[in-house]
C-alpha positions as CSV (number, residue, x, y, z in Angstrom):
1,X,-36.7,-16.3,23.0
2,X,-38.8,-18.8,21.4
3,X,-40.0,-21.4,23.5
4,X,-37.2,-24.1,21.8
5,X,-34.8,-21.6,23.2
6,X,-33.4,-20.5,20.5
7,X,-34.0,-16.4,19.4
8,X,-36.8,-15.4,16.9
9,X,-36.5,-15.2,14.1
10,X,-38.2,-11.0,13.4
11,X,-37.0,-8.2,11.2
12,X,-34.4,-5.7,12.0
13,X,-32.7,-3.3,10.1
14,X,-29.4,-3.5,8.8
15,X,-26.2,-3.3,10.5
16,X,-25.5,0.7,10.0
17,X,-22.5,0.1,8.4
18,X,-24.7,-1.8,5.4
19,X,-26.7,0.7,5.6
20,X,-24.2,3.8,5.9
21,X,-22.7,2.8,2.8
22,X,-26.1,1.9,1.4
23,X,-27.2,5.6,1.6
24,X,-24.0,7.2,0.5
25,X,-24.0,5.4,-2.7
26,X,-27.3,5.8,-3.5
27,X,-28.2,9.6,-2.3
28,X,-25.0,11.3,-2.0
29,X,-24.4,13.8,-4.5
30,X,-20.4,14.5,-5.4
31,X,-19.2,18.0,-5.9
32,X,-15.6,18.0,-5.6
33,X,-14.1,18.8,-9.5
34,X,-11.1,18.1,-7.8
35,X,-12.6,14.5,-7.2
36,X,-13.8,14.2,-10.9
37,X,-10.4,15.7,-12.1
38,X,-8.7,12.6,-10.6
39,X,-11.4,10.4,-11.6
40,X,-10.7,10.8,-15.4
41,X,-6.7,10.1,-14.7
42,X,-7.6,7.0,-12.9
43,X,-10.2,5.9,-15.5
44,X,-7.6,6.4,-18.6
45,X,-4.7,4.9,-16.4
46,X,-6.2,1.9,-15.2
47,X,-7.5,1.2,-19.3
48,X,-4.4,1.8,-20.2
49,X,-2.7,-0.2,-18.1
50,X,-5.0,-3.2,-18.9
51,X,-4.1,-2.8,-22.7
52,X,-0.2,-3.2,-21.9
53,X,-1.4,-6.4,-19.8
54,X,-2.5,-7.9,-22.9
55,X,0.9,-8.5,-24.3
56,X,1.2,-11.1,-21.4
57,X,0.0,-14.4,-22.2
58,X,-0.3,-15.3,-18.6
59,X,-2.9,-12.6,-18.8
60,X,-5.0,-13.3,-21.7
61,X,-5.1,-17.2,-21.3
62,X,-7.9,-15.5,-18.5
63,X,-9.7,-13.7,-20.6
64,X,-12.8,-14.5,-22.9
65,X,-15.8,-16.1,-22.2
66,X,-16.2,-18.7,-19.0
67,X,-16.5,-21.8,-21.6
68,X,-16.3,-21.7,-25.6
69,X,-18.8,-20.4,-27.1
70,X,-20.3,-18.4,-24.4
71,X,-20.5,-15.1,-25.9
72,X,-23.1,-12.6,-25.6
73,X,-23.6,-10.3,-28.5
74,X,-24.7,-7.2,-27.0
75,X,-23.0,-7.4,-23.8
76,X,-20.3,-5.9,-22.1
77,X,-17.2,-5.4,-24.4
78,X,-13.7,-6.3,-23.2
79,X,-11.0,-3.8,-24.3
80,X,-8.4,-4.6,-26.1
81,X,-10.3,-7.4,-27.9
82,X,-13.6,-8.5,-29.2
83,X,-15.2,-10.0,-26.6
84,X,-18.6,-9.3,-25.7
85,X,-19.6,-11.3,-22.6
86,X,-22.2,-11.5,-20.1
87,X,-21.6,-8.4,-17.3
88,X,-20.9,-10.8,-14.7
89,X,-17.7,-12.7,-16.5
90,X,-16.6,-9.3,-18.1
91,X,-16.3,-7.9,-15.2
92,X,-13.8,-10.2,-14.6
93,X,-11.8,-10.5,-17.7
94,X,-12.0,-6.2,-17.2
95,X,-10.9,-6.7,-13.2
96,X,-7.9,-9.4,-14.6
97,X,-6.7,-7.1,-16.8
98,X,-6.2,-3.6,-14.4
99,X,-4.6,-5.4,-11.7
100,X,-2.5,-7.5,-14.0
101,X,0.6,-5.8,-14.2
102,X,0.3,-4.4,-10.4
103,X,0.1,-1.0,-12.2
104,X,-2.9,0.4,-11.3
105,X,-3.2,3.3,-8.6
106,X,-3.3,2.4,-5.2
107,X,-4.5,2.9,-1.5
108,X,-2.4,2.5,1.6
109,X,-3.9,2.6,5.2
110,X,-4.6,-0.2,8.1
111,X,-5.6,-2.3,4.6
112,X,-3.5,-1.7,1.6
113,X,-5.4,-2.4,-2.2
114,X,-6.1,-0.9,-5.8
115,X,-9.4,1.0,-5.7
116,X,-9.1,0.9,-9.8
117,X,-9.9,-2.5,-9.5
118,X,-13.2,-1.6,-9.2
119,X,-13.6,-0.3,-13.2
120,X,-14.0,-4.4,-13.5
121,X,-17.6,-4.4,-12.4
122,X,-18.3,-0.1,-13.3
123,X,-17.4,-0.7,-16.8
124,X,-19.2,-3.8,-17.7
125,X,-22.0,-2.9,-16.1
126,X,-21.9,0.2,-17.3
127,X,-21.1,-0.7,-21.0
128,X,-23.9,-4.0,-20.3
129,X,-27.0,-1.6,-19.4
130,X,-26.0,1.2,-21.8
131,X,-26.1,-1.0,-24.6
132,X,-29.3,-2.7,-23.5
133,X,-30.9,0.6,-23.2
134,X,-30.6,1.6,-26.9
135,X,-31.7,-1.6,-28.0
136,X,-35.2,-1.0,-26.2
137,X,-35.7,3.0,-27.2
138,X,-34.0,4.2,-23.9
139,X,-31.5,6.6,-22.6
140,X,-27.8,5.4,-22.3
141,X,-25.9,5.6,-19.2
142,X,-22.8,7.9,-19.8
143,X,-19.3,8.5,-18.7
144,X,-19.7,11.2,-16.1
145,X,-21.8,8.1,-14.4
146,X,-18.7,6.0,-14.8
147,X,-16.9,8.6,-13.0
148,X,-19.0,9.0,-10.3
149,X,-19.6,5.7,-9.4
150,X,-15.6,5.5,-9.8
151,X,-15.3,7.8,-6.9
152,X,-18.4,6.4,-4.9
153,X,-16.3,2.5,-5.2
154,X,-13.1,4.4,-4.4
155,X,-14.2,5.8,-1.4
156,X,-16.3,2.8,0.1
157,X,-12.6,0.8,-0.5
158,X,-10.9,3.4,0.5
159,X,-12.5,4.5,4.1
160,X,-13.0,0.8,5.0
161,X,-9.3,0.1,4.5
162,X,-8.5,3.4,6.7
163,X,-9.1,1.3,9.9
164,X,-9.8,-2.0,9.5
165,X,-6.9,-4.4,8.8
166,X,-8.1,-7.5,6.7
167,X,-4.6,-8.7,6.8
168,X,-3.8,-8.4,10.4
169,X,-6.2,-11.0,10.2
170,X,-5.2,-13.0,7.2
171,X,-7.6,-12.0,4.6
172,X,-7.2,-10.6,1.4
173,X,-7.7,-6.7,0.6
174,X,-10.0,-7.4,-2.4
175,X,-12.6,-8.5,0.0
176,X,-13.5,-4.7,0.7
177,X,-13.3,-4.3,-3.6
178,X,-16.0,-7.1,-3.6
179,X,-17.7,-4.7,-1.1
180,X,-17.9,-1.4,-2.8
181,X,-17.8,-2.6,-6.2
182,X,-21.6,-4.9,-4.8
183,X,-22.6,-1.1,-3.6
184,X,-21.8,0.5,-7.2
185,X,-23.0,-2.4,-9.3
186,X,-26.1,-2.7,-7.6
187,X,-26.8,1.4,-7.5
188,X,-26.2,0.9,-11.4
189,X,-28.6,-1.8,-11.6
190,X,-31.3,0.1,-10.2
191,X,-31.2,-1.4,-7.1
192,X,-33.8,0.5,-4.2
193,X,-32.5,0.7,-0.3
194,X,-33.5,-2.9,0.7
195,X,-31.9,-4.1,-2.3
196,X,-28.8,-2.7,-2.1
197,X,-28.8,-3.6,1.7
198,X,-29.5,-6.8,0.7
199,X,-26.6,-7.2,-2.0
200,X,-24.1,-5.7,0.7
201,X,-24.8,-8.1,3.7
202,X,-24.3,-11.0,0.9
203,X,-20.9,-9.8,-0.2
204,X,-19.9,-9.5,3.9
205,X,-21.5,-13.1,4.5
206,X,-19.1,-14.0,1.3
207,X,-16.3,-13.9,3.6
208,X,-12.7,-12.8,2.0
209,X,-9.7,-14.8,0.0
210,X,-7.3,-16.0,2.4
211,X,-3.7,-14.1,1.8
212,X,-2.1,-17.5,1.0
213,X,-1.3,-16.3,-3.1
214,X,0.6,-12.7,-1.6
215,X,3.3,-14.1,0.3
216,X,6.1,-16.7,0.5
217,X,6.6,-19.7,0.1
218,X,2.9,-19.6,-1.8
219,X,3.4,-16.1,-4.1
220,X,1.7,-16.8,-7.3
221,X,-0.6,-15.4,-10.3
222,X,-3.9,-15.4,-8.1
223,X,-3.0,-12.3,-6.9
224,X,-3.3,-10.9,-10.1
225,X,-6.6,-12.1,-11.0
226,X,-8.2,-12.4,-7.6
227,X,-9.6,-8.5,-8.3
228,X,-11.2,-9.5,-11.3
229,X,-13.2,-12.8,-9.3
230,X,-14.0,-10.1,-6.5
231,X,-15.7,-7.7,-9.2
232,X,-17.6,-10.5,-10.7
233,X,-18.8,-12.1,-7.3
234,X,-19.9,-8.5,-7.1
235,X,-21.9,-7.9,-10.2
236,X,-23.4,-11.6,-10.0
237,X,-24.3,-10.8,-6.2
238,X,-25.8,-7.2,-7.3
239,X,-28.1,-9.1,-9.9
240,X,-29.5,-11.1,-7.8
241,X,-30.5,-8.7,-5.3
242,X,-32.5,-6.7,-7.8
243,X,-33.9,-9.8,-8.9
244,X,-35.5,-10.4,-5.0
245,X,-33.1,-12.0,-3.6
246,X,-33.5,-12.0,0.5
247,X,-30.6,-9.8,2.4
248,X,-29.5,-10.7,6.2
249,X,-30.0,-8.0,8.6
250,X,-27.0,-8.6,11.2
251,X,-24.7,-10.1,8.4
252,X,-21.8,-8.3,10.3
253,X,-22.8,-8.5,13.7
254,X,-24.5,-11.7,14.4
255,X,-23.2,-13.5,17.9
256,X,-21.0,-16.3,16.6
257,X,-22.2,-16.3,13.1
258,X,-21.3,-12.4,11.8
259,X,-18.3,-11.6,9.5
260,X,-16.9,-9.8,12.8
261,X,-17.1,-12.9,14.7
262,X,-16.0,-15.2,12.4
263,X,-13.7,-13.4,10.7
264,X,-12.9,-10.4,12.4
265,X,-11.7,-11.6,16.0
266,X,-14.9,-10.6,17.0
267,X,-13.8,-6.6,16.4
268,X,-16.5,-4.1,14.9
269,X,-16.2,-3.0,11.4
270,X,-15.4,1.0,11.4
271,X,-15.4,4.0,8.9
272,X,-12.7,5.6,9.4
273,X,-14.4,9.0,8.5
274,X,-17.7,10.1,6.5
275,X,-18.3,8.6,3.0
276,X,-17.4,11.9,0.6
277,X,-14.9,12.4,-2.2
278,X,-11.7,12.1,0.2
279,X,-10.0,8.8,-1.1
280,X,-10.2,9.4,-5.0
281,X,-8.5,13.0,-4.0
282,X,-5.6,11.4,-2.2
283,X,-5.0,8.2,-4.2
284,X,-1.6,6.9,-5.7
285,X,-1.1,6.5,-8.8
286,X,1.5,4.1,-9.9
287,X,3.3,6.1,-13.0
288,X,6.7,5.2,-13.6
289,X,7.0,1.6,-12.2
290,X,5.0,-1.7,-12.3
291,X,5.9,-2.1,-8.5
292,X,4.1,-2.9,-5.3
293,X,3.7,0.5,-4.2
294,X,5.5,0.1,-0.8
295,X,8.4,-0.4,-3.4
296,X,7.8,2.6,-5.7
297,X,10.2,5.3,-3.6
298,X,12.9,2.8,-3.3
299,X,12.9,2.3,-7.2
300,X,13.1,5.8,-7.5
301,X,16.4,5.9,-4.8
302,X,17.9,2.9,-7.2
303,X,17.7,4.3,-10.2
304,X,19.4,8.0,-9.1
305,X,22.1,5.5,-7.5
306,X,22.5,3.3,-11.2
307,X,25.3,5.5,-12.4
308,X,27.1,5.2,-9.6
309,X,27.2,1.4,-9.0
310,X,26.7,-0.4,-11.8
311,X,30.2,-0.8,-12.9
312,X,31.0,-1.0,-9.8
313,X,29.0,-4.2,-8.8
314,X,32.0,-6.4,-7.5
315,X,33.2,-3.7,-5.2
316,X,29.3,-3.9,-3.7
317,X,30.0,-4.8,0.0
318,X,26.2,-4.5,1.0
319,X,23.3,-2.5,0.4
320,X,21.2,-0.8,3.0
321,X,17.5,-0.6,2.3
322,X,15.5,1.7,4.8
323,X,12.1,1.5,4.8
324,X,8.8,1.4,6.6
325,X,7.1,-1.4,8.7
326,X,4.3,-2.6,6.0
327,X,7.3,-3.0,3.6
328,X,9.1,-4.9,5.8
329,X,5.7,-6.6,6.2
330,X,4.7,-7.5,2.6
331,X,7.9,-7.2,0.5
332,X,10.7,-8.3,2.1
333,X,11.9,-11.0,1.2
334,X,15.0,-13.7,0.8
335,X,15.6,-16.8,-0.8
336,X,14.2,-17.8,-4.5
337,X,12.1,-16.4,-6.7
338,X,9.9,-18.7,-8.6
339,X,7.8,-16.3,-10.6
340,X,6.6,-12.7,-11.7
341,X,4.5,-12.3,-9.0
342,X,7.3,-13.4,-6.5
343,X,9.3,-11.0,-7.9
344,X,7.0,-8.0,-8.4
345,X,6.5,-8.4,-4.2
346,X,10.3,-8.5,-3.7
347,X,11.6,-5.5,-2.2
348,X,15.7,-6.1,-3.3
349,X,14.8,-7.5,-6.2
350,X,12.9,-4.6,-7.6
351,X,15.9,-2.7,-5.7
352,X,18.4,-4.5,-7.6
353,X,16.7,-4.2,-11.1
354,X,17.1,-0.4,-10.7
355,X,20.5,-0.4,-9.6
356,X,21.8,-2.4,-12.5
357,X,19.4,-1.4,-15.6
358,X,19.0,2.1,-14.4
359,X,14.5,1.1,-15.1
360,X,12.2,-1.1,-14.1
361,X,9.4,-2.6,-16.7
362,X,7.1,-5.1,-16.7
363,X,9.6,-7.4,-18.9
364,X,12.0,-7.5,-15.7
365,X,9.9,-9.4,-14.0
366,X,10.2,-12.6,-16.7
367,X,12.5,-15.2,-16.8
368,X,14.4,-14.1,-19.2
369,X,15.9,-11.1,-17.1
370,X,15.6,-12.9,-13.9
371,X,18.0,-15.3,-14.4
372,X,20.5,-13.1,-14.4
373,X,22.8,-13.7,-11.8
374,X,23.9,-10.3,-10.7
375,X,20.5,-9.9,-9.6
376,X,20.4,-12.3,-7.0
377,X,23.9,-11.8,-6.0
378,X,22.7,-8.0,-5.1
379,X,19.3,-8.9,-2.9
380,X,22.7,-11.2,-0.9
381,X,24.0,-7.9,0.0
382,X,21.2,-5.8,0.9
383,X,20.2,-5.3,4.9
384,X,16.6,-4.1,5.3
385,X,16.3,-1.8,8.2
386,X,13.1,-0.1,9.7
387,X,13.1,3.6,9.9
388,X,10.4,4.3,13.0
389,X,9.8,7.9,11.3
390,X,9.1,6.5,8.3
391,X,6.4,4.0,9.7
392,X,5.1,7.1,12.0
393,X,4.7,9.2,8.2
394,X,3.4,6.3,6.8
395,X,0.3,6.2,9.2
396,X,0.4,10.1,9.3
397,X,-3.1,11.3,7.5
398,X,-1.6,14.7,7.0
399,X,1.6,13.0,6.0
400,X,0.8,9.4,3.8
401,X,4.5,8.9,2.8
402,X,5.8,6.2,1.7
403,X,9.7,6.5,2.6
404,X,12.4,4.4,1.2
405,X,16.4,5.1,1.5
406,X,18.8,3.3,0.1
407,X,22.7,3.2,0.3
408,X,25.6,1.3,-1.4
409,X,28.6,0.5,0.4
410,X,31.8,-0.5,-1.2
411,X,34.1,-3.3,-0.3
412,X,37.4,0.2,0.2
413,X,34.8,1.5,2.5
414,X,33.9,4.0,0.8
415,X,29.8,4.8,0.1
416,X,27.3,6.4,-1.9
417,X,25.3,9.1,-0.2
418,X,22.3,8.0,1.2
419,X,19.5,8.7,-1.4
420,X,16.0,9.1,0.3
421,X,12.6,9.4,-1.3
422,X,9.8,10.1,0.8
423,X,6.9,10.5,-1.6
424,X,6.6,9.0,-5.0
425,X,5.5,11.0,-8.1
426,X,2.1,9.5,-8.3
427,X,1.5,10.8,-4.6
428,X,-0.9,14.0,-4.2
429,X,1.9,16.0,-3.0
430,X,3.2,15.5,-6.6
431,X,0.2,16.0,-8.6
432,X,1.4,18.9,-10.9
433,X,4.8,16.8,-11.6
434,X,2.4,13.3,-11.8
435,X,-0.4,13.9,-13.9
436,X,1.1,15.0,-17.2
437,X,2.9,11.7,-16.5
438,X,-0.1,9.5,-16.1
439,X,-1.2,11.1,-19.9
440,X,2.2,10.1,-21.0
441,X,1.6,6.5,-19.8
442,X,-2.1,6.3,-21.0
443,X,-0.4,6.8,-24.4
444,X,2.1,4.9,-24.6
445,X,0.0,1.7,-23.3
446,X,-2.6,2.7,-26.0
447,X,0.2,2.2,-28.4
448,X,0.6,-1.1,-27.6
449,X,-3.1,-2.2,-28.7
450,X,-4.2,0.0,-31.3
451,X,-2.3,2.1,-34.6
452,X,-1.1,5.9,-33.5
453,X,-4.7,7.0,-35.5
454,X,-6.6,5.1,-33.8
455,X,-4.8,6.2,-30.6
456,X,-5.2,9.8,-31.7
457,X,-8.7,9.4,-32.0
458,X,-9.2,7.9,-28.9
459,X,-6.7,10.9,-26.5
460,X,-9.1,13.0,-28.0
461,X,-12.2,11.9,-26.7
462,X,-10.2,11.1,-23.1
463,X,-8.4,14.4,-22.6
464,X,-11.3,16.6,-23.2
465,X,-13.5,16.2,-19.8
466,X,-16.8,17.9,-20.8
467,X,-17.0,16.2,-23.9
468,X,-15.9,12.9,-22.1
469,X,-18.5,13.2,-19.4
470,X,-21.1,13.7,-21.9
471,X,-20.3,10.3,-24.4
472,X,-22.8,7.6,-23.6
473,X,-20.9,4.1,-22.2
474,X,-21.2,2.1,-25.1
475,X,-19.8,4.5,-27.4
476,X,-17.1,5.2,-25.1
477,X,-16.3,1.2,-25.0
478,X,-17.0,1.0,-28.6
479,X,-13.4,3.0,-28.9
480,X,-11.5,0.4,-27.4
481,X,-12.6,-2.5,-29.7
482,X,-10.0,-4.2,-31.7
């Protein structure tokens, strides 16, 4: 103590956590192909699912640079248009235009989220210093360092979300993308140890978004761009650390001051497991619905049931919808719907669109469809039960289901058969089934942007991984330019 009272002020090292993740980005060497295998389908999907964002206005009034004007030719491209931008507000327009849609793969564990997200800050960065590096004479980053740092951001997301709820204590999930996407961004930036140590215990002294935008009465559009802020907070916190900027040492830990005190209820931050190649081998892909993924196995039970009910909608007597606790958690919900992003996060409305249309698209989800009154007369007659089993499986690591039943009952008392789904086709258990599926996607959202030539051209380059890996950044990027 010093002799105000008060404790000196003396060097320490970092929390290990900092520093756990610190090393691993930095030194550890990936060697799963399965890992890299994955890593190109989430790298294609996640584009691909940005492009098909772009047809939404709601979207693309976000994109561009922060003010008019504020262009940087030479900079990080945005794909999809012609925007060249500093990395720091690319990385956001990027970030915006993955999560968008709420189509991009996902994560589910004590923390839910979209590890994808973090292409927002990979990609400008990436595309930023490769471009840079031509210009002075030098040697271009190129995709296989995309990928890698793709499965290094995955992982830091991933692992932290295994055991440590942010939304147990009201915080948003893209806090821990604002995390690993610092780690990545700063590794890319040629950020040493102390730097990178430095960069991390800024992101944790950020703090995290509050949860408010996720959830009624408040559901709203933040949550569609609130990845893309948490990539860009990331790349301009990475900058500044290799620039010299000063790092806090117990940034986690500190009595009354740490994000575990403050934010935390005081709990210690865990990894659930050693930092490897495990989440990026086991992530979800979202492939045939833009759905919250708690969602994505009862959309599949709706739409086997469509046939069977949807000429039969005034007979409907009720609708039971079994699920699993986080659903009941996140999704379920009564009463109006004031917007897309309400109804994306509605359980029996997503439900419902598959029991009448037999699909679910992005387009559902507008007004236009919504208004429909059938729709709402259907989430009426839905019960939402929790299945214990299914929440067991659902925390099960050998297991990671994500069970949904549902079953239609009929006003003559008769009833469909109960149709359950317990893993949906973008799970790992369904990787031979998924994958051709994701391509499929990946094409049809390049479609969207760019003439069938131009989208022939581009598959090419995608689908064939050693030539991929090998492409420098900004000639990658260059593909996607409008």
């Amino acid at each position: 103590m010093s002799s105000s009272g008060y404790p000196e002020n003396k060097e320490m090292t970092f929390d290990p956590l900092i520093e756990e993740i610190a090393d691993y980005t930095l030194a550890k060497e990936i060697e799963s192909e399965e890992a890299y295998h994955i890593a190109q389908h989430v790298l294609l999907d996640s584009l691909g699912t940005g492009l098909l964002a772009l047809r939404f206005p709601d979207c693309t009034k976000h994109l561009g640079p922060i003010v008019p004007g504020a262009n940087l030719p030479g900079g990080a491209r945005v794909p999809g248009t012609r925007y060249e931008l500093d990395p720091v507000h690319a990385a956001f327009n990027i970030g915006c235009m993955i999560r968008w849609l709420d189509y991009n793969d996902t994560w589910l564990a004590a923390e839910w989220g979209h590890p994808s997200d973090n292409l927002g800050s990979i990609l400008a960065v990436a595309d930023y210093l490769s471009r840079n590096r031509i210009a002075e004479g030098k040697k271009p980053l190129y995709m296989k360092d995309v990928l890698t740092m793709t499965i290094k951001a995955h992982e830091i997301q991933g692992v932290l979300a295994l055991e440590n709820s942010l939304n147990r204590v009201g915080l948003d999930h893209v806090h821990f993308v604002k995390i690993s996407s610092t780690a990545v961004a700063a590794a890319m930036l040629g950020a040493n140890r102390e730097e990178l140590c430095s960069a991390l215990s800024n992101a944790w002294i950020d703090g995290a978004s509050l949860r408010t935008y996720r959830h009624a009465p408040n559901t709203g559009s933040r949550k569609s761009w609130a990845a893309g802020d948490a990539t860009s907070r990331a790349v301009r916190i990475a900058l500044m650390a290799v620039g010299g900027e000063m790092g806090y040492s117990s940034a986690l830990s500190a009595k009354n001051w740490g994000f575990q005190d403050v934010l935390f209820q005081g709990k210690e931050l865990t990894l659930g497991r050693s930092l490897g190649s495990y989440v990026m081998e086991n992530i979800l892909f979202k492939i045939s619905y833009p759905a919250e993924f708690h969602a994505q196995t009862a959309v599949e039970c709706a739409l086997q049931l469509n046939s069977k009910v949807h000429k039969r909608l005034d007979e409907v007597a009720h609708i039971t919808l079994s699920t699993h606790q986080s659903a009941i958690r996140i999704i379920d919900k009564k009463g109006p719907l004031y917007n897309p992003a309400d109804r994306d996060h509605c359980l029996q409305y997503m439900v419902a669109i598959g029991l009448l249309f037999g699909t679910l698209t992005a387009e559902h989800y507008e007004e236009m469809v919504a208004k429909d009154p059938r729709i709402d007369s259907l989430r009426e007659k839905m019960v939402v039960v929790e299945n214990e089993q299914y929440s067991k499986d659902y925390l099960d690591p050998d297991k990671r289901s994500i069970a949904n039943a549902v079953q239609v009952h009929f006003n003559d008392g008769t009833k469909t058969e109960k149709v359950v789904c317990e893993y949906p086709i973008g799970h790992r258990r369904r990787r031979e089934e998924g994958l051709p599926k994701v391509i499929e996607k990946y094409e049809a959202n390049l479609l969207t942007r760019f003439p069938r030539k131009k989208t022939i051209e581009i598959l090419k380059l995608s689908l064939d991984y050693e030539r991929l890996i090998q492409t420098p950044v900004h000639e990658f990027m260059a593909l996607f330019i409008i």
